[in-house]
C-alpha positions as CSV (number, residue, x, y, z in Angstrom):
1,X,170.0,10.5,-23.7
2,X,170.9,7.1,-21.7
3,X,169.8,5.1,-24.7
4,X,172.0,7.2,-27.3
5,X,174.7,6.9,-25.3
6,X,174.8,3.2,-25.0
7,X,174.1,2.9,-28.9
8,X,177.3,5.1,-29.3
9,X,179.1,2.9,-26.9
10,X,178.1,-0.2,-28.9
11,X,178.8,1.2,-32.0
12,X,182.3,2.6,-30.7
13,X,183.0,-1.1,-29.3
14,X,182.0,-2.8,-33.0
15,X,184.4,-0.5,-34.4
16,X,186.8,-1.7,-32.2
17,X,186.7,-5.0,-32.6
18,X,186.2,-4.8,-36.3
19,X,189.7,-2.7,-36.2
20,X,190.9,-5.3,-34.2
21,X,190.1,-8.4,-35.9
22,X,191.2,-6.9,-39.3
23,X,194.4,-7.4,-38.4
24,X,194.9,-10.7,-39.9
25,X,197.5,-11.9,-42.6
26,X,196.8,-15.4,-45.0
27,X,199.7,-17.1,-46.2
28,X,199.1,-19.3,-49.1
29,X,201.4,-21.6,-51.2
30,X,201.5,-23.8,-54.0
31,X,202.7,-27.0,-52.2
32,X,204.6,-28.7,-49.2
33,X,208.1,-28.1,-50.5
34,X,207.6,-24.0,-50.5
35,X,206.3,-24.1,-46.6
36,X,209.8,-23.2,-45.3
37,X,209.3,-19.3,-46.8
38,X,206.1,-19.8,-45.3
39,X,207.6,-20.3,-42.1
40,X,210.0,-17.3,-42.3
41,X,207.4,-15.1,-43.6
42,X,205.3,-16.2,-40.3
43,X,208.5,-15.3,-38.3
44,X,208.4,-11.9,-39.2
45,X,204.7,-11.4,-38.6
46,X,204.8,-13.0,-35.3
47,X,207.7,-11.0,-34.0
48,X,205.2,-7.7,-35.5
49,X,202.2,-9.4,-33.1
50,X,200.2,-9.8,-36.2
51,X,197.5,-12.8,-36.8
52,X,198.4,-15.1,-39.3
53,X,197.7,-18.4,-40.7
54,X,199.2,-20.6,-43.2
55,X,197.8,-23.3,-45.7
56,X,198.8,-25.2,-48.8
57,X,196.1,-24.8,-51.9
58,X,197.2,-24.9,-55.4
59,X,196.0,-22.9,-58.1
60,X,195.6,-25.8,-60.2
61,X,195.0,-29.1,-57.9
62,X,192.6,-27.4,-55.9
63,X,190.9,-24.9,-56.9
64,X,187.6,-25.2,-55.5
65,X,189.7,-25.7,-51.9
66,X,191.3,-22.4,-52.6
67,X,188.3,-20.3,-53.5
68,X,186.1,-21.5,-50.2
69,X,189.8,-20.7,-48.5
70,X,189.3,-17.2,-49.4
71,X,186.1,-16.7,-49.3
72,X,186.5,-17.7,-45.3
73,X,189.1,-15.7,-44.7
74,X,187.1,-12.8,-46.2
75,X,184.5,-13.6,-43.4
76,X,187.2,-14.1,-40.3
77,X,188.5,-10.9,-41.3
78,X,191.8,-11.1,-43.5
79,X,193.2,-7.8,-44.5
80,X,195.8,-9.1,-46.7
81,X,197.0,-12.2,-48.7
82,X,200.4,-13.6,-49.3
83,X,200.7,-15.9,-51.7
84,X,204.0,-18.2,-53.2
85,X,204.1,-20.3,-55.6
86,X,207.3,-21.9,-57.9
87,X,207.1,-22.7,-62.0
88,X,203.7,-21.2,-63.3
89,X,202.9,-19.4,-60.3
90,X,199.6,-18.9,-60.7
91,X,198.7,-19.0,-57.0
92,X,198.8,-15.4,-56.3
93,X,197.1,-14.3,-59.4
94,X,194.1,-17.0,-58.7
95,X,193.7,-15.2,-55.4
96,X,193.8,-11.7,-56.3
97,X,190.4,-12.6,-59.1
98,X,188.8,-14.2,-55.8
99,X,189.3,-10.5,-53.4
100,X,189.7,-7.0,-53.4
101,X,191.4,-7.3,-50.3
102,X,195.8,-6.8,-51.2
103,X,197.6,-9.4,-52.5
104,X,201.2,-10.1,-51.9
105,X,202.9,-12.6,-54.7
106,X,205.9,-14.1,-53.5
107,X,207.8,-16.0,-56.5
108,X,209.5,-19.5,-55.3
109,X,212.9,-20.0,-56.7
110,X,212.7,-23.6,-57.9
111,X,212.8,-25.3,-60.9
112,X,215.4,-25.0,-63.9
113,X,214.9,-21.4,-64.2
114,X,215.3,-20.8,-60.6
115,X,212.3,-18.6,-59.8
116,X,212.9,-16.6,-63.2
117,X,209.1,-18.1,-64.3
118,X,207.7,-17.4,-61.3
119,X,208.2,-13.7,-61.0
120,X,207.4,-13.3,-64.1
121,X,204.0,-15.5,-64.1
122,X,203.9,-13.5,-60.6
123,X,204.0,-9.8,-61.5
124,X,202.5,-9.8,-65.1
125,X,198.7,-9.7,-64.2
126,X,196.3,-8.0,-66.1
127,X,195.3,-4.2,-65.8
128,X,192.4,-4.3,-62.7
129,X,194.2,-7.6,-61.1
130,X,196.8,-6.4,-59.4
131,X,199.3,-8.4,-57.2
132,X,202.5,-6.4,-55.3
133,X,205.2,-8.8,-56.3
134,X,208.4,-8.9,-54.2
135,X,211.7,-10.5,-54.7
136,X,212.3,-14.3,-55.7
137,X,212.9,-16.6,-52.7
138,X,214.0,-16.0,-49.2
139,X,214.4,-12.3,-49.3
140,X,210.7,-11.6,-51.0
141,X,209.2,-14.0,-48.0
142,X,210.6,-11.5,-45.5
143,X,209.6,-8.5,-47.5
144,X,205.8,-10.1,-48.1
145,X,205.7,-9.9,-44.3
146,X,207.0,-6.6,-43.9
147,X,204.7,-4.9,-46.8
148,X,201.7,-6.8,-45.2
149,X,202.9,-5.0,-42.2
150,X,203.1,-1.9,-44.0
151,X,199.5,-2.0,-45.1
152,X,198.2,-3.3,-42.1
153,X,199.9,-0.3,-40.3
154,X,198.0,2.3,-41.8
155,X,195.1,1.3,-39.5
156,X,196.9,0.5,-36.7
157,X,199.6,2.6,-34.8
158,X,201.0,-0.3,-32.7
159,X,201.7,-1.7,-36.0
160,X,203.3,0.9,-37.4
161,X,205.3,1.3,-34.2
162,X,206.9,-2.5,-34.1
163,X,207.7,-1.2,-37.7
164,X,209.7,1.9,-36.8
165,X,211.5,-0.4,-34.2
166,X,212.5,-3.0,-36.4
167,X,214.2,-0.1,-38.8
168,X,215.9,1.6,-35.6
169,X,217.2,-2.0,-34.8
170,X,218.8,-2.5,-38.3
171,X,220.1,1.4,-37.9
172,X,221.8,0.4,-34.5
173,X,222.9,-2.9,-36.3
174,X,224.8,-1.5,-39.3
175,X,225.8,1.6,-36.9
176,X,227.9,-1.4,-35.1
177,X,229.2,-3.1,-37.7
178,X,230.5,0.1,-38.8
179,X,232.2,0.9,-35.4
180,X,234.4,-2.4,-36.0
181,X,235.2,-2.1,-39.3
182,X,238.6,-0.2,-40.1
């Protein structure tokens, strides 16, 4: 009886900590100049308490960098990947052949077309590839943070409670706006 118990303890205890240490976001982009939607992307997580790290690895100058990146995150125990790139925008597509795990594409608005080619290189991925593509720019590295909350809060309630803040803030927010307007 002793000895089953303890083996239930252990097990419970594994779960735990794989629970735990599942909780862990990968940022990805395509080069130095996109690292400042990086970096509010990383705001947002932080302010949920979720893990996070951030790298630069290109689709197409280096892929073989990219792949061992993902395939060591798989073994640390990364839940989701958020990837933005600008122009061809490969970078999220590359990453979503290389896991099962989700994949969040975050078109960069740069170039002549202004992010136009990137959401579009972004979210048309073949049937079986998929990749959740948000909005161009700014806006879509807030919202790749908040849908990799999102999914991350289906297995974890304090999660899905800083969530349910954050909306009750922006409630109270626009409630107050409101009071001053005439």
């Amino acid at each position: 009886s002793w000895y089953f118990k303890q083996r239930l303890y252990i097990r419970i205890l594994l779960l735990f900590k794989e629970i735990i240490t599942n909780m862990k976001v990968s940022i990805i982009v395509g080069s130095k100049s996109d690292l400042d939607y990086a970096d509010k992307c990383s705001e947002i997580l932080k302010s949920l308490s979720i893990e996070h790290s951030i790298k630069v690895l290109s689709a197409h100058r280096t892929p073989k960098l990219l792949s061992a990146h993902i395939e060591k995150c798989e073994k640390d125990g990364v839940s989701v990947f958020i990837a933005m790139a600008g122009l061809a925008a490969h970078l999220a597509g590359s990453v979503a052949a290389k896991t099962f795990k989700p994949v969040i594409g975050v078109p960069i608005d740069s170039g002549s077309l202004n992010g136009i080619d990137a959401l579009l290189a972004t979210v048309q991925m073949p049937k079986g590839v998929p990749v959740a593509t948000v909005a161009i720019g700014s806006a879509g590295a807030s919202n790749a943070a908040y849908l990799a909350a999102q999914i991350l809060s289906l297995s974890s309630k304090s999660i899905s409670d800083a969530l349910r803040d954050v909306r009750e803030q922006n409630i109270k927010a626009i409630k107050e706006l409101n009071k001053n307007l005439k």
